[in-house]
N, C-alpha and C positions, 0 to 999 in steps of 0.2 A: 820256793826252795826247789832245788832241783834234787831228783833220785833217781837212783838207779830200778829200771824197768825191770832189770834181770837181776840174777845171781851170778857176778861177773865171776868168781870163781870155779863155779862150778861150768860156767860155758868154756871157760878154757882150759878145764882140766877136760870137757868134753873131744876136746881136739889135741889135746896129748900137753897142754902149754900148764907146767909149774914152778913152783918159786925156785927151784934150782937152774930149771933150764934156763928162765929171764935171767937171771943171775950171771951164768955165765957164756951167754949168749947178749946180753947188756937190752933186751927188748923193752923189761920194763925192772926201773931198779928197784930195791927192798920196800923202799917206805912206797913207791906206788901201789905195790901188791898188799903191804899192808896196808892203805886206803881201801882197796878194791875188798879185802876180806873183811874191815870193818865197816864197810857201806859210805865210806867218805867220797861224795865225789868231785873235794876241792883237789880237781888234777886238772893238769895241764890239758891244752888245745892238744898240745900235740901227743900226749899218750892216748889224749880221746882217738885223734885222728891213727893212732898205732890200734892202739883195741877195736875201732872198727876195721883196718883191714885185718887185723887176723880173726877175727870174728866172722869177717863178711856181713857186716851189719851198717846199716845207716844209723847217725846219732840218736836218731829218732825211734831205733830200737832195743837200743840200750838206754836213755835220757829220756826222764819228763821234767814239765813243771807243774809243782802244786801248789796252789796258793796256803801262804799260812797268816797267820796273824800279824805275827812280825814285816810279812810282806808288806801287807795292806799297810803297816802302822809307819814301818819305815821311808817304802816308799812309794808307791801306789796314792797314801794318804797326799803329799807333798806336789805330785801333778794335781790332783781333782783340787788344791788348794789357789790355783793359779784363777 
């Protein structure tokens, strides 16, 4: 499962960026911000690649991966079956 390393909200209220400005500035739309405030990080490549340049961050410091049960059972399980 992938998650977020940081608190994306709060880094970009760090650097002056909220849900009004994306809004009407089009950086990032309503439903991404609300991903980003409820910790969802089924977003696009390309907001990622938007949130690290305004962040100045590599993906790898905003993104992990952690393993969970469902990983292993879904599909981790399905290669070691080969």
């Amino acid at each position: 499962m992938i998650k977020y390393k940081i608190d994306v909200m709060k880094e970009l209220a760090n650097i002056g960026v909220n849900s009004t400005m994306t809004q009407k500035t089009g950086l990032f739309s309503q439903a991404t911000m609300t991903k980003f405030k409820r910790g969802d990080t089924n977003i696009s490549i390309n907001n990622l690649n938007r949130l690290c340049a305004v962040l100045e961050m590599q993906p790898r410091d905003i993104i992990k991966y952690v393993e969970t049960d469902e990983d292993v059972e879904k599909y981790i399980s399905k290669i070691n079956q080969k």
